[in-house]
C-alpha positions in Angstrom: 61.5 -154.2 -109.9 64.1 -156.0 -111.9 66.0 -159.1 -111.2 69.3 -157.6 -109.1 69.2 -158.8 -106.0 69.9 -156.1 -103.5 71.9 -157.4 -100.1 72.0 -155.1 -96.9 74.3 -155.5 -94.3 72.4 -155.0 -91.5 74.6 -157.1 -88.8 76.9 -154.6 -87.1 76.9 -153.7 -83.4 76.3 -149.8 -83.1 79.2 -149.7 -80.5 79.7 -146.3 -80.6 75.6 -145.7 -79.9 76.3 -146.2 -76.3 74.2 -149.6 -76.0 71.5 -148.2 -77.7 70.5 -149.7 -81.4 71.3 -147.3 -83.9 69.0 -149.6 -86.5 65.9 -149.6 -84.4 65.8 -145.7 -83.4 62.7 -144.4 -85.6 62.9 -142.3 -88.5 59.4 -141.2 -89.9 58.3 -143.2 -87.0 59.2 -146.6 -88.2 62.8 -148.5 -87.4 65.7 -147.5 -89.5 66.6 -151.1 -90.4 62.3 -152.1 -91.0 62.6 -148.4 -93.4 66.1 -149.1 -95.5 64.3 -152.8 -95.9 61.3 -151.6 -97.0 63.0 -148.9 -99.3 65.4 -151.8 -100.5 62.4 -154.2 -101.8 61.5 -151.4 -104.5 64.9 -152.1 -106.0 64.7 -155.8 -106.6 64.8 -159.1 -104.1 66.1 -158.3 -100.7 68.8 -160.4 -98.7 69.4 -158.7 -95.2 72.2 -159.8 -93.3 71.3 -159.7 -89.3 73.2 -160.6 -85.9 72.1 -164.1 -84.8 68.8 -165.1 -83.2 67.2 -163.8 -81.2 67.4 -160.1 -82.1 65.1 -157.6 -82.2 65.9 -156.6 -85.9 65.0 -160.4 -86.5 61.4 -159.6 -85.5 60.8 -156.0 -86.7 61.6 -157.7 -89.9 59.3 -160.5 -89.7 56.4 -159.7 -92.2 58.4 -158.7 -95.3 58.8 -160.2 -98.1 62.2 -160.9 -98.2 65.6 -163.3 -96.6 66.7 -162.5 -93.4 70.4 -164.7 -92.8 71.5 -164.7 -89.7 75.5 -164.3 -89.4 76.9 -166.1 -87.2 80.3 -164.7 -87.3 79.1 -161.1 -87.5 81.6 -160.0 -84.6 84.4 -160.4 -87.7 83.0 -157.0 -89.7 81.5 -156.5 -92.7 82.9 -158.8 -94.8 81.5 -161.7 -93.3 77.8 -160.1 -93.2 78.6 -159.7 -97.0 79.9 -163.1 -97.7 77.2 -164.6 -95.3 74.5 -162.8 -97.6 76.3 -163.5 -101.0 75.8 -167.3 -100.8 72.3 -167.0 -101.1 72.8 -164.9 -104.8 72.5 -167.3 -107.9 75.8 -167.0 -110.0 73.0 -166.4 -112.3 72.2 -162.8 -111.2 73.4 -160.7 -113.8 74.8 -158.2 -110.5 74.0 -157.6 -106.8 73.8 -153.9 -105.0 75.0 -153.9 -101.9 73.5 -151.2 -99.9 74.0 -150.5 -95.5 71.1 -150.3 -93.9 72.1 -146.9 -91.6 72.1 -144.6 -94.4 68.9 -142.7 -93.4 68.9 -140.5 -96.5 68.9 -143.0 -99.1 65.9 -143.3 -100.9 64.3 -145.5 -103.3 65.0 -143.4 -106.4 68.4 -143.5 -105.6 68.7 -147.2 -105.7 67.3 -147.0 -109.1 69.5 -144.9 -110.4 72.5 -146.9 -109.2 70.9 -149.7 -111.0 69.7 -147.5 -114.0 73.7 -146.7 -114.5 74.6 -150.0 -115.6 72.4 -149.6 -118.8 73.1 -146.5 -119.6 77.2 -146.7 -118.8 77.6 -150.7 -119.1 81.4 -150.7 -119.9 82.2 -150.6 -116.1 82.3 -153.4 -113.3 81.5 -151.5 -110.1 78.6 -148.5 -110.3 78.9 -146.8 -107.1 76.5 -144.2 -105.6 78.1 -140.6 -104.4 77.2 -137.2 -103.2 76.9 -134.6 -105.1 79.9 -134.0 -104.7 81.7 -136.4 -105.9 82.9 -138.7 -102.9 82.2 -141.9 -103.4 79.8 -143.6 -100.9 76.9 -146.5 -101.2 75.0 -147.7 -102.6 77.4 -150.3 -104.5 76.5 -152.1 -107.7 79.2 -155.2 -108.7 79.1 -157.1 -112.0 78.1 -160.8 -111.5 81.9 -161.5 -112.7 83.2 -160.0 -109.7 81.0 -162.7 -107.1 84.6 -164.9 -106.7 86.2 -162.1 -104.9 83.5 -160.4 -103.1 82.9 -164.0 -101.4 86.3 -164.4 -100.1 86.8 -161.3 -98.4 87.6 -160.8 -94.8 87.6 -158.5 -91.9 85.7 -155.2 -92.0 87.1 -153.1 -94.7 83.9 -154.2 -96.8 84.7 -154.7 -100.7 86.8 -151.8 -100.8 89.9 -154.2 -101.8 87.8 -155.2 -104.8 86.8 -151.9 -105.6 90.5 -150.5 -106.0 91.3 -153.9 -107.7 89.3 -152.4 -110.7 89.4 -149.2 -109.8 89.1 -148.2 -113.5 85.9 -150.0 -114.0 84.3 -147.7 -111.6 81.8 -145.2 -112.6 80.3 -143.1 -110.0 77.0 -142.0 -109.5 76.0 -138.8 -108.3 73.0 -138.7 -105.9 71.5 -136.0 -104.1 73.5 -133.7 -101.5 75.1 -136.6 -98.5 72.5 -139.2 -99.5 75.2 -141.7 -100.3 77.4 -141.2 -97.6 75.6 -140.1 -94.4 75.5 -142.1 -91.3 74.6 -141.3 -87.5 76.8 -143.4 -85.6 75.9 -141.8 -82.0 73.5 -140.5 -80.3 74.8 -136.6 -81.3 74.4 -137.2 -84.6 71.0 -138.9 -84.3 69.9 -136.0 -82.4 71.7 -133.2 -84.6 70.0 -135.0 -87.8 66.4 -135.1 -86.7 66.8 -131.2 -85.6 67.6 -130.3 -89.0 64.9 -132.2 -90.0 62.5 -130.4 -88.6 63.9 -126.9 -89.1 
């Protein structure tokens, strides 16, 4: 545990799921958004962003140890689920991670080895978590210096603006195989996924 608070944006509407709630299908049996919470709390302090109440994420996230903050203007994209969240970091905080909570391969070793980055590579702004490949995915680190901007965004393009803003204060970090970048947006994905799980 260290003292990097870690915000997931957890307030989308999983339109292309076909009405069903991408963050609440299981995975190991327990919700997607209840599991990337959970795995989220090893890293440091948690801030999830959430849809307004009433929602069922609301409650599956009742009993944890951490800030659920409702946004209200979630509809927007992800910048307002980010900026929503953000308010409720201390300038103090020497950094925030800011992880999505549909990434069902992201593990809690991989959160700490975003974090461990900045130590071991601290002339950089941005640490950002990618496959092994190379492509650059989440989870995001961001240098306390770069709050300002990160609180005015708007839209959904996330902080990418700020992220090519200083894109020479990036550093990547390689985690395992599609960890970093894989998502199941519909219900062929979710299905595909869980059948190479199991092969």
């Amino acid at each position: 545990m260290n003292d990097i608070p870690v915000i997931m944006l957890a307030a989308g509407q999983s339109r292309r799921m076909g009405g069903t709630d991408k963050l609440m299908k299981e995975v190991d049996g327990v919700p997607l958004v209840r599991r990337s919470t959970e795995i989220a709390m090893t890293a440091g302090p948690v801030i999830v962003a959430l849809p307004p109440r009433p929602h069922p994420r609301f409650d599956i996230l009742a009993d944890l140890e951490m800030l659920r903050v409702p946004i209200a203007d979630a509809a927007e994209g992800m910048n307002a689920s980010l900026r929503g969240a953000l308010r409720h970091v201390t300038t103090q905080a020497p950094a925030v991670l800011v992880m999505l909570a549909d990434l069902p391969e992201l593990t809690a070793v991989d959160l700490a080895t975003v974090i461990g980055a900045r130590k071991a590579q601290p002339d950089y702004l941005i640490w950002r978590g990618a496959t092994d490949k190379g492509k650059p995915g989440h989870p995001v680190l961001f240098d306390r210096s770069l709050f300002t901007q990160l609180g005015k965004l708007q839209g959904d393009e996330g902080a990418q603006s700020v992220v090519q803003a200083h894109k020479d204060k990036v550093h990547l970090v390689s985690l395992p195989g599609q960890h970093a970048l894989r998502d199941l947006d519909t219900e062929e994905d979710w299905d595909a996924w869980q059948a190479n799980r199991t092969l």
